[in-house]
Gaussian input, Z-matrix of N, CA and C with variables (Angstrom, degrees):
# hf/3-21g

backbone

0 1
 N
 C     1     B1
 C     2     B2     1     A1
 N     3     B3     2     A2     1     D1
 C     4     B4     3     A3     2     D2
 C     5     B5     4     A4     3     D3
 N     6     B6     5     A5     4     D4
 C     7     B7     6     A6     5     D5
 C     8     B8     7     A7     6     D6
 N     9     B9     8     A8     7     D7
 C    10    B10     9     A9     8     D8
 C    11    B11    10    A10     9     D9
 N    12    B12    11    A11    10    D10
 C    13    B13    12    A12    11    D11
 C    14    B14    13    A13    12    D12
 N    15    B15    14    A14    13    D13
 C    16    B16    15    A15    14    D14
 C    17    B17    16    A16    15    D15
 N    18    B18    17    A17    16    D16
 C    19    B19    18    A18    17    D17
 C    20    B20    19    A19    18    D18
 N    21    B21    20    A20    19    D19
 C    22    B22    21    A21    20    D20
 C    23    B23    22    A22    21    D21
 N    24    B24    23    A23    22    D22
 C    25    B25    24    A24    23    D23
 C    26    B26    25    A25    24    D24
 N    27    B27    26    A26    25    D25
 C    28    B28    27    A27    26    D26
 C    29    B29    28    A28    27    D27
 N    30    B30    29    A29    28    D28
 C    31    B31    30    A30    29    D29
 C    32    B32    31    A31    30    D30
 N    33    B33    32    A32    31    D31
 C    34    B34    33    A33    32    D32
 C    35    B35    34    A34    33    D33
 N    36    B36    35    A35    34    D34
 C    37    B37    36    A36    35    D35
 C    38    B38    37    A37    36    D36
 N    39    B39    38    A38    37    D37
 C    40    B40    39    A39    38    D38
 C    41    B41    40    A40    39    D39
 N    42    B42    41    A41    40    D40
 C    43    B43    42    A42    41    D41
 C    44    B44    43    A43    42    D42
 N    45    B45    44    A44    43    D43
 C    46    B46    45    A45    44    D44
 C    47    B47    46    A46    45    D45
 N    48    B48    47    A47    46    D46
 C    49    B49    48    A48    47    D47
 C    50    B50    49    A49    48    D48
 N    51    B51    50    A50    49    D49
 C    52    B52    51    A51    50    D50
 C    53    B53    52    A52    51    D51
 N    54    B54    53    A53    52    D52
 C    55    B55    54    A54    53    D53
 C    56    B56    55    A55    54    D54
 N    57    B57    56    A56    55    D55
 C    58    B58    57    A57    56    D56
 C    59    B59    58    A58    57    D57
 N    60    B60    59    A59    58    D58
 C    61    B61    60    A60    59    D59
 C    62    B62    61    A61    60    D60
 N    63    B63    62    A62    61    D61
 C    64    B64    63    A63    62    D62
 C    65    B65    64    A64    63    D63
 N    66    B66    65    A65    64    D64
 C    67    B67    66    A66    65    D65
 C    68    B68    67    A67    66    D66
 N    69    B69    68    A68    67    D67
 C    70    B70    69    A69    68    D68
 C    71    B71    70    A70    69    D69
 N    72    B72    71    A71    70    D70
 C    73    B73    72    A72    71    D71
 C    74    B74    73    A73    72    D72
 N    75    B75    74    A74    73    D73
 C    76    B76    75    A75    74    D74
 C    77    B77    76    A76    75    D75
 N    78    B78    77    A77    76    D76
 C    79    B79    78    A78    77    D77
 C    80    B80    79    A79    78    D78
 N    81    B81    80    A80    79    D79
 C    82    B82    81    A81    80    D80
 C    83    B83    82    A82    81    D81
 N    84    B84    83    A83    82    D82
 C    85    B85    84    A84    83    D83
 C    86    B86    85    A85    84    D84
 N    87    B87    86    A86    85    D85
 C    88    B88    87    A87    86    D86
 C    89    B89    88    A88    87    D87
 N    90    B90    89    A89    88    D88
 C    91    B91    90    A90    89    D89
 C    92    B92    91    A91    90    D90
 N    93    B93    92    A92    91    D91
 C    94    B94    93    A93    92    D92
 C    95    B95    94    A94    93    D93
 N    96    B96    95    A95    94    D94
 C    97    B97    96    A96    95    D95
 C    98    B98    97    A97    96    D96
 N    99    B99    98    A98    97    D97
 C   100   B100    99    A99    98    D98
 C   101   B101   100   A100    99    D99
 N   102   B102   101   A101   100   D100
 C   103   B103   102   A102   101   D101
 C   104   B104   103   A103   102   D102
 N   105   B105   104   A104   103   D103
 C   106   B106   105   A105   104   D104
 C   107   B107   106   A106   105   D105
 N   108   B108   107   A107   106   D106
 C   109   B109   108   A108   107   D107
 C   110   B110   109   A109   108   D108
 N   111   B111   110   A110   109   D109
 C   112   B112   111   A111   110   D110
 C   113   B113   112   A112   111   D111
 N   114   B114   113   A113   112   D112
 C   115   B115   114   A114   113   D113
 C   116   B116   115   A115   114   D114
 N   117   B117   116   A116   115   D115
 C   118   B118   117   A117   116   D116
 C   119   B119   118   A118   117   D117
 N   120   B120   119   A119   118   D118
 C   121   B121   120   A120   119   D119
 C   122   B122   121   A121   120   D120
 N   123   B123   122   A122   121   D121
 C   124   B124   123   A123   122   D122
 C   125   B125   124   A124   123   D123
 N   126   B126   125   A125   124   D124
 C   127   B127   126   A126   125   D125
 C   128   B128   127   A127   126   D126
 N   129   B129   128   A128   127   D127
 C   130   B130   129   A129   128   D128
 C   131   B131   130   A130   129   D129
 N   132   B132   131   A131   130   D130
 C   133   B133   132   A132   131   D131
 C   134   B134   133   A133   132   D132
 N   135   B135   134   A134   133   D133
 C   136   B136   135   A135   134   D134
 C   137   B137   136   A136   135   D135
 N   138   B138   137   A137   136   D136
 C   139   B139   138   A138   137   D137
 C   140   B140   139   A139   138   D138
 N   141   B141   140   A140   139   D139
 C   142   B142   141   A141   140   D140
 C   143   B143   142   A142   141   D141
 N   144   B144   143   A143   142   D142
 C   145   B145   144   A144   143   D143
 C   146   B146   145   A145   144   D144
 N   147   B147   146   A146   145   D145
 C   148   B148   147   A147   146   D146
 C   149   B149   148   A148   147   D147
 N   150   B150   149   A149   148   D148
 C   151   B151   150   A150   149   D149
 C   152   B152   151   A151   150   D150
 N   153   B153   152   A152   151   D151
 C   154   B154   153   A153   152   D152
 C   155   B155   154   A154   153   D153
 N   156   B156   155   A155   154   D154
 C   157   B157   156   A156   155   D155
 C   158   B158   157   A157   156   D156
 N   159   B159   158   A158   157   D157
 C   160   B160   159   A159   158   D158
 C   161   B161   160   A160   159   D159
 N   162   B162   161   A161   160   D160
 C   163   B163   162   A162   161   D161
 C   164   B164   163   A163   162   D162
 N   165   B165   164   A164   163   D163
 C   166   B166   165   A165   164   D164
 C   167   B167   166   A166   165   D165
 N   168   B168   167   A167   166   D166
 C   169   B169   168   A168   167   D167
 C   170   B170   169   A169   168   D168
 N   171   B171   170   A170   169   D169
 C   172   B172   171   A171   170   D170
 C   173   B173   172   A172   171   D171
 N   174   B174   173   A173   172   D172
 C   175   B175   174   A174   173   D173
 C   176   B176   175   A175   174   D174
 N   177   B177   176   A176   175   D175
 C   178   B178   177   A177   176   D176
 C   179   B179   178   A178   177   D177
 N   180   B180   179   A179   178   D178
 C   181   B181   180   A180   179   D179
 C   182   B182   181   A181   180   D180
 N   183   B183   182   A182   181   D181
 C   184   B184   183   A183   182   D182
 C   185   B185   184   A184   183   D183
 N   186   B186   185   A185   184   D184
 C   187   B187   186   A186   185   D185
 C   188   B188   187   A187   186   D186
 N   189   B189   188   A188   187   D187
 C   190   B190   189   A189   188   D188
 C   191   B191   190   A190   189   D189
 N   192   B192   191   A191   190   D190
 C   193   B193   192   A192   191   D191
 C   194   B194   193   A193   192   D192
 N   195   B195   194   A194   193   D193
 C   196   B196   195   A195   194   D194
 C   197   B197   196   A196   195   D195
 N   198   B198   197   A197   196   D196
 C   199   B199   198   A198   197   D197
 C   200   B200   199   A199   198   D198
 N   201   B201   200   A200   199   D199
 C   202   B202   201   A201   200   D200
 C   203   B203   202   A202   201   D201
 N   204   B204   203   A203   202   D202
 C   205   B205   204   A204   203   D203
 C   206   B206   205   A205   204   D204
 N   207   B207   206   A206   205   D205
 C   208   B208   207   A207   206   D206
 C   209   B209   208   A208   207   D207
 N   210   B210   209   A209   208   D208
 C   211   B211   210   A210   209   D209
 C   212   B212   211   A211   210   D210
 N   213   B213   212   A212   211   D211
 C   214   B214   213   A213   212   D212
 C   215   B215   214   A214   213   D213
 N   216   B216   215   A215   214   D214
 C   217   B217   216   A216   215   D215
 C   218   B218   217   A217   216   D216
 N   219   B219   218   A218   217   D217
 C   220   B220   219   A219   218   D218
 C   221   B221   220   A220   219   D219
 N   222   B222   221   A221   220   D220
 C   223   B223   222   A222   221   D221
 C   224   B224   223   A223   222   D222
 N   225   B225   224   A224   223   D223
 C   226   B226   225   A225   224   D224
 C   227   B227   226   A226   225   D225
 N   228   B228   227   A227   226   D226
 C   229   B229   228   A228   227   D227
 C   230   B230   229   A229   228   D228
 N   231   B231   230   A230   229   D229
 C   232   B232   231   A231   230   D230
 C   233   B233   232   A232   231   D231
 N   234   B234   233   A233   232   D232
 C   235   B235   234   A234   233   D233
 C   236   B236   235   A235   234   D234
 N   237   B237   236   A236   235   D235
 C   238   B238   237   A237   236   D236
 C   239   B239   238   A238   237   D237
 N   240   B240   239   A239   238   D238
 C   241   B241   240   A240   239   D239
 C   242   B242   241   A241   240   D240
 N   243   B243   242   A242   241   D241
 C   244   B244   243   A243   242   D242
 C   245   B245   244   A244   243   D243
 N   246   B246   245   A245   244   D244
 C   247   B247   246   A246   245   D245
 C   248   B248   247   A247   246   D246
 N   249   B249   248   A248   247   D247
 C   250   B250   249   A249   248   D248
 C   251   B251   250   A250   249   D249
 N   252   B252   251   A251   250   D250
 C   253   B253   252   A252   251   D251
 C   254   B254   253   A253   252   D252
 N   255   B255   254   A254   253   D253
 C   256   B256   255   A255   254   D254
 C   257   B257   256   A256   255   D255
 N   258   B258   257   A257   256   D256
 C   259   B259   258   A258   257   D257
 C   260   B260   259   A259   258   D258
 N   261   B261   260   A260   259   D259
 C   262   B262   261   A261   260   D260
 C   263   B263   262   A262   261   D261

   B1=1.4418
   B2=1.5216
   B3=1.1929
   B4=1.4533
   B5=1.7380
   B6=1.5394
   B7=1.4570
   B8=1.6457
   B9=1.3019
   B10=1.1383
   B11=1.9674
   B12=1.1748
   B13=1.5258
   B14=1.4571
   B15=1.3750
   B16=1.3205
   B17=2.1143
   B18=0.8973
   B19=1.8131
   B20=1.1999
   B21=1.4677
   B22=1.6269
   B23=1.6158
   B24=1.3176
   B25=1.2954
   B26=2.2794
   B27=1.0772
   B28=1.5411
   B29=1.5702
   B30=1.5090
   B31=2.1567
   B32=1.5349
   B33=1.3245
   B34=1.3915
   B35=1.9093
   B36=1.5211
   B37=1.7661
   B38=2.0033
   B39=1.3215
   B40=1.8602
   B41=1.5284
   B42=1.3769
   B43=1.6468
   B44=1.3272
   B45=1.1265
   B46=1.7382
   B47=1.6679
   B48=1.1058
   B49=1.8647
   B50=1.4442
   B51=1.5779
   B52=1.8194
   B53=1.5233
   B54=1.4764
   B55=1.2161
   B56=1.4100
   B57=1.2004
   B58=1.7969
   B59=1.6692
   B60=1.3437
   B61=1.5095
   B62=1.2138
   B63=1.5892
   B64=1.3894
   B65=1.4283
   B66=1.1154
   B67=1.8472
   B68=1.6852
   B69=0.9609
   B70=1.4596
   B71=1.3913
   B72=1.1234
   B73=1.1886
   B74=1.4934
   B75=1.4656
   B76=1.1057
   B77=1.9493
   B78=0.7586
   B79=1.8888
   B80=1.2996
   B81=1.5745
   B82=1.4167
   B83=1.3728
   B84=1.3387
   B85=1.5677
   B86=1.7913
   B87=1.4167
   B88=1.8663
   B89=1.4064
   B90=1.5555
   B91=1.5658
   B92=1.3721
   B93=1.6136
   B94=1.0354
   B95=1.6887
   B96=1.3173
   B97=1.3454
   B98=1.6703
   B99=1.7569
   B100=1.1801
   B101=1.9487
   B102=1.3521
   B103=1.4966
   B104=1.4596
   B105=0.8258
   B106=1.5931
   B107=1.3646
   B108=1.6290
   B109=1.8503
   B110=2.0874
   B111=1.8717
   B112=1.4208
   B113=1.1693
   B114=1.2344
   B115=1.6170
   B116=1.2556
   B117=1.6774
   B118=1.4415
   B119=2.0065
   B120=1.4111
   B121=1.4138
   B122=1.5531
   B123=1.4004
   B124=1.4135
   B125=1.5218
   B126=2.0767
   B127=1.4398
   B128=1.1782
   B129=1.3025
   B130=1.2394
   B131=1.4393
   B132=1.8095
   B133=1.5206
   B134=1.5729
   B135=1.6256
   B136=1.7017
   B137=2.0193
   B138=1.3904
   B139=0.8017
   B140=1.0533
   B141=1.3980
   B142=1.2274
   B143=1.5594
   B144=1.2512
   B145=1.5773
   B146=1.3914
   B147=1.4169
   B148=1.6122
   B149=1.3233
   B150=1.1772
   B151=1.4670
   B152=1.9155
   B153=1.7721
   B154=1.3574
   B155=2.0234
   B156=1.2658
   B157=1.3768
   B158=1.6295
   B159=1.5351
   B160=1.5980
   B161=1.4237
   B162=1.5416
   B163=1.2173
   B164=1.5845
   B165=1.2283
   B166=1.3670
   B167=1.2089
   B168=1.2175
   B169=1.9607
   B170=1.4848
   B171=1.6810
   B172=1.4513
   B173=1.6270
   B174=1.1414
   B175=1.3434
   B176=1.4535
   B177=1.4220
   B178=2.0147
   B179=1.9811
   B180=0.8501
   B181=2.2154
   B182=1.5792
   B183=1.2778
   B184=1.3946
   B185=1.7614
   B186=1.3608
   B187=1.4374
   B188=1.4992
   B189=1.8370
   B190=1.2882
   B191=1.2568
   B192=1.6351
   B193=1.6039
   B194=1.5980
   B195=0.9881
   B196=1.4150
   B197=0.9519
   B198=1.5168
   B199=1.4436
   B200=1.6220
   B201=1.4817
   B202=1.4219
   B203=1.3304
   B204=1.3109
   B205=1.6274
   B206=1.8193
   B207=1.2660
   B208=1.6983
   B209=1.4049
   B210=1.5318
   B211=1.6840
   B212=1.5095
   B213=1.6785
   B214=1.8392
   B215=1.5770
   B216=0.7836
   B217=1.8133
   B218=1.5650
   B219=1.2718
   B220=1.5890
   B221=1.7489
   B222=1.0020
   B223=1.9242
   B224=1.5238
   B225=1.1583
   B226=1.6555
   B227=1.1702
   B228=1.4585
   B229=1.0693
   B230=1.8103
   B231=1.4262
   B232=1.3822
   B233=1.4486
   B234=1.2953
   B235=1.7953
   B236=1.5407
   B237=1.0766
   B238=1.8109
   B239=1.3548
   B240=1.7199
   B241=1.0334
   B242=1.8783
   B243=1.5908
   B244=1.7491
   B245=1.4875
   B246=1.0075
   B247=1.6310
   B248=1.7524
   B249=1.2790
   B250=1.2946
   B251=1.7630
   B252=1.2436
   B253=1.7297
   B254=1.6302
   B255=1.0973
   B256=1.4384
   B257=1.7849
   B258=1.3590
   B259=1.7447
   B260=1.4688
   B261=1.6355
   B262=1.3553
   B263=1.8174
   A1=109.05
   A2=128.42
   A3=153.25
   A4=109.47
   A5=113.41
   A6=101.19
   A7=120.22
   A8=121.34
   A9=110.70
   A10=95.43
   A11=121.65
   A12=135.05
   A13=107.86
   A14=156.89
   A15=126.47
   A16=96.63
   A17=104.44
   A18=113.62
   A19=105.35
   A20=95.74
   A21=121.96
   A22=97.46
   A23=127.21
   A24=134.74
   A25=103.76
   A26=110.58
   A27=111.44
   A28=115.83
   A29=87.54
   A30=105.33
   A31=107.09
   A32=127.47
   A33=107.83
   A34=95.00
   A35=111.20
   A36=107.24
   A37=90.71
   A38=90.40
   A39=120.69
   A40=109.72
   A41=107.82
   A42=103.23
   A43=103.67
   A44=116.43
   A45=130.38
   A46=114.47
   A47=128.13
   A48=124.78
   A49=82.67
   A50=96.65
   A51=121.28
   A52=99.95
   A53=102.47
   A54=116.91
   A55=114.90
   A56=135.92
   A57=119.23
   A58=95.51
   A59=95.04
   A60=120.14
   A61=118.73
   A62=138.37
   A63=135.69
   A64=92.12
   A65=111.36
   A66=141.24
   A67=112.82
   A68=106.51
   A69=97.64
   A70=120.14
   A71=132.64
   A72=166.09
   A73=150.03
   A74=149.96
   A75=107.69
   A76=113.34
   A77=133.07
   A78=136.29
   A79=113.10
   A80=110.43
   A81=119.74
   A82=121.22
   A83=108.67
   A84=104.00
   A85=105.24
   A86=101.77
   A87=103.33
   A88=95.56
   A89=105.04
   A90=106.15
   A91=92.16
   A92=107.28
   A93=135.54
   A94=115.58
   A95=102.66
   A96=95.91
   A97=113.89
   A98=139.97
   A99=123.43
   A100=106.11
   A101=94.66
   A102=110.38
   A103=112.28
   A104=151.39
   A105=128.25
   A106=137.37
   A107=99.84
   A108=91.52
   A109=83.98
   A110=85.70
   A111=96.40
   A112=139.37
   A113=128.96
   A114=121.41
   A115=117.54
   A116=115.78
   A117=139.48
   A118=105.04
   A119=88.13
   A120=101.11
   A121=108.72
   A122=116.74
   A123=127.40
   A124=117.62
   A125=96.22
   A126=93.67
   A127=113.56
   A128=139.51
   A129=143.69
   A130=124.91
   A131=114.88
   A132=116.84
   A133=127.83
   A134=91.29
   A135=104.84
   A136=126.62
   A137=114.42
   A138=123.76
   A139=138.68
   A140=141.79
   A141=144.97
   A142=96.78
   A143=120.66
   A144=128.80
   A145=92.87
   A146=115.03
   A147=124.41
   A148=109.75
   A149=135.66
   A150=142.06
   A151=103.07
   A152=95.01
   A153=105.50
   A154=103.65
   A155=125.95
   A156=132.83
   A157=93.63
   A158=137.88
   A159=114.26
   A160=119.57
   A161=119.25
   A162=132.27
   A163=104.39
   A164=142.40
   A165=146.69
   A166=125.09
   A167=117.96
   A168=104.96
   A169=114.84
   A170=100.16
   A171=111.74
   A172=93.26
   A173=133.48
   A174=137.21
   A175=89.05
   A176=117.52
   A177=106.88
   A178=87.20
   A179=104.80
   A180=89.14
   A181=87.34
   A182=88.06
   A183=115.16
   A184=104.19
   A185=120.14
   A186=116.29
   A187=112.66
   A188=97.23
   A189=111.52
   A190=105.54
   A191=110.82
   A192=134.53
   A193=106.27
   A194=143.62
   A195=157.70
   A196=108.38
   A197=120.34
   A198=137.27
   A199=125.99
   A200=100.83
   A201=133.95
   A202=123.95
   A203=124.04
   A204=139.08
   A205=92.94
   A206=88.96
   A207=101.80
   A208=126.29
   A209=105.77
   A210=103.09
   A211=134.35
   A212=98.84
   A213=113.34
   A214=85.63
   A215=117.65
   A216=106.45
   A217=105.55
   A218=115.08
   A219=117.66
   A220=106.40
   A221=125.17
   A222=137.82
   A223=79.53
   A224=141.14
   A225=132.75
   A226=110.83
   A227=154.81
   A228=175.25
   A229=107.95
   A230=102.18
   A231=121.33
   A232=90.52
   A233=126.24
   A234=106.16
   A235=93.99
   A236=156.13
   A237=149.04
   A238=108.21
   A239=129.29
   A240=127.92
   A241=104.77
   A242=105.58
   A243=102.32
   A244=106.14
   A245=107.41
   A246=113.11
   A247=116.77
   A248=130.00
   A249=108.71
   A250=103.44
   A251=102.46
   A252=123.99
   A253=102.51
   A254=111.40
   A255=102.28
   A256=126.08
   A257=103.03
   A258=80.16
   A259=87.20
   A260=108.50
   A261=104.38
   A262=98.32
   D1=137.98
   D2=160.24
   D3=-41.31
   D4=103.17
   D5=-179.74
   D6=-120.11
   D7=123.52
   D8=-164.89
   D9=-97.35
   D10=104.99
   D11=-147.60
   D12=5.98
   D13=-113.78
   D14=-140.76
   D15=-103.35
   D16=12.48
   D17=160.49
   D18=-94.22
   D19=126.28
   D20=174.64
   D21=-103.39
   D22=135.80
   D23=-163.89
   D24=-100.46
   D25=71.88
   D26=-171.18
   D27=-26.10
   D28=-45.08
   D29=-178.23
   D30=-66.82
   D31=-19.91
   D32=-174.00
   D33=-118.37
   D34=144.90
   D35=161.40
   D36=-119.55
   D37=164.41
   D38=170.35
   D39=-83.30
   D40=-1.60
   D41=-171.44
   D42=-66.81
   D43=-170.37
   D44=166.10
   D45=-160.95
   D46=98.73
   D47=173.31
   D48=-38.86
   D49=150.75
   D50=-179.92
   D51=-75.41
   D52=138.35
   D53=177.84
   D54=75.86
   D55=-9.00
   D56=171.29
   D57=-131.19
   D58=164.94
   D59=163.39
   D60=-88.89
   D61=16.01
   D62=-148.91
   D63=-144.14
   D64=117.76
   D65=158.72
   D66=-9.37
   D67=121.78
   D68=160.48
   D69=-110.66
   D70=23.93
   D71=-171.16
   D72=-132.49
   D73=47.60
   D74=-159.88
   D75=-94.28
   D76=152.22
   D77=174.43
   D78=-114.57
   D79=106.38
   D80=167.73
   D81=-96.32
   D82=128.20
   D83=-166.36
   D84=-99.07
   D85=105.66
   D86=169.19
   D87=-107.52
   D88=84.78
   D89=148.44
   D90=65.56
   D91=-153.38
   D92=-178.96
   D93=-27.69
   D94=-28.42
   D95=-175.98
   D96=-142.25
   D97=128.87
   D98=-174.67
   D99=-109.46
   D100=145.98
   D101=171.30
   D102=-59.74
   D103=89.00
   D104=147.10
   D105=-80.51
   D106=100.44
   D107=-164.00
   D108=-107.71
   D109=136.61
   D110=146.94
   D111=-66.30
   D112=151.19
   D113=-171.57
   D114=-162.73
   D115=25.82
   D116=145.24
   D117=-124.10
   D118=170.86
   D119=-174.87
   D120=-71.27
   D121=-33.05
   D122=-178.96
   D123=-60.62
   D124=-28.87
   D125=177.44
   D126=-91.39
   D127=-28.13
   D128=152.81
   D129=-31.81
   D130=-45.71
   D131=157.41
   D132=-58.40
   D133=-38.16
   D134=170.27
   D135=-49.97
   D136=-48.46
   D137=146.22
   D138=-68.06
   D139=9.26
   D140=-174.67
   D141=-125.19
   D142=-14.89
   D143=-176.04
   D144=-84.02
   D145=-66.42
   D146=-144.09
   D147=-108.19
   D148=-18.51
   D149=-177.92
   D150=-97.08
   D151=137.99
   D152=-167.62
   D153=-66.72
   D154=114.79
   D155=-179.73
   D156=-28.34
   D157=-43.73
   D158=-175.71
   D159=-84.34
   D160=13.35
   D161=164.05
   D162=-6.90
   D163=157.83
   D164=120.16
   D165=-54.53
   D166=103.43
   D167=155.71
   D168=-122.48
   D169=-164.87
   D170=-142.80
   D171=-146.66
   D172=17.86
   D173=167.98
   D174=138.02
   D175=-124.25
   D176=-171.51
   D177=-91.40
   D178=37.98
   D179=175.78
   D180=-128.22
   D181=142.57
   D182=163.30
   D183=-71.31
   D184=138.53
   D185=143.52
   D186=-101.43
   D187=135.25
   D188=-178.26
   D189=-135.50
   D190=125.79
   D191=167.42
   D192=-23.33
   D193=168.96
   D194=173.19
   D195=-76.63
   D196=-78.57
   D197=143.34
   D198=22.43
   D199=-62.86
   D200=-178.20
   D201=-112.40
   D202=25.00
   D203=-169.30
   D204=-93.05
   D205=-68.08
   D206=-173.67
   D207=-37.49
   D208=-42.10
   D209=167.25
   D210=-87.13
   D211=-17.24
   D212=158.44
   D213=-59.42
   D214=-83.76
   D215=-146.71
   D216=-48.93
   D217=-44.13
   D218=169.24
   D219=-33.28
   D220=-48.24
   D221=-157.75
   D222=-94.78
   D223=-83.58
   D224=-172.17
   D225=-37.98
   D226=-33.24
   D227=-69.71
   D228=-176.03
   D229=-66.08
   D230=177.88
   D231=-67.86
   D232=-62.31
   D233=-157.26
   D234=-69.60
   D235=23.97
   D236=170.05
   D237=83.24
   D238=7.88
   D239=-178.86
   D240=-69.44
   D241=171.81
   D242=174.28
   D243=-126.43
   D244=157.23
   D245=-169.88
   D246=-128.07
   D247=85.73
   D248=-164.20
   D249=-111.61
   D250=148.61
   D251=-178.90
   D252=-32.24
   D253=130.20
   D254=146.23
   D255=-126.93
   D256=-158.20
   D257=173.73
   D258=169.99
   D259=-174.90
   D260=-179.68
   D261=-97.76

């Protein structure tokens, strides 16, 4: 994760899927609640591995509680996946 000195940035991870420079991830944070839409194939497996099948979504993004943002990206993060900010 991205730290700006003792802030850890939740919306951005240091990972990288093997072999590209390009996100498999992006996380938009609305408040109370952030989007996470996949947008490689790896992230698409990622969520289909580790996220409970009655998940909530919002077109291909998961909505995820606030609450519970921090340790998805922790597990995206750990498997070498990358996660970059999004927003409107």
């Amino acid at each position: 994760m991205k730290s700006n000195g003792n802030h850890i940035d939740p919306a951005v991870s240091s990972g990288s899927s093997p072999g590209t420079s390009e996100p498999d991830f992006i996380c938009e944070n609305h408040g109370s609640v952030f989007l996470l839409r996949p947008i490689s194939p790896a992230g698409f497996e990622w969520i289909d591995s580790h996220l409970p099948d009655d998940r909530l979504t919002f077109g291909n993004a998961v909505a995820v509680d606030h609450r519970c943002i921090w340790a998805i990206l922790v597990g995206i993060q750990d498997d070498g996946l990358k996660v970059e900010r999004g927003g409107l």
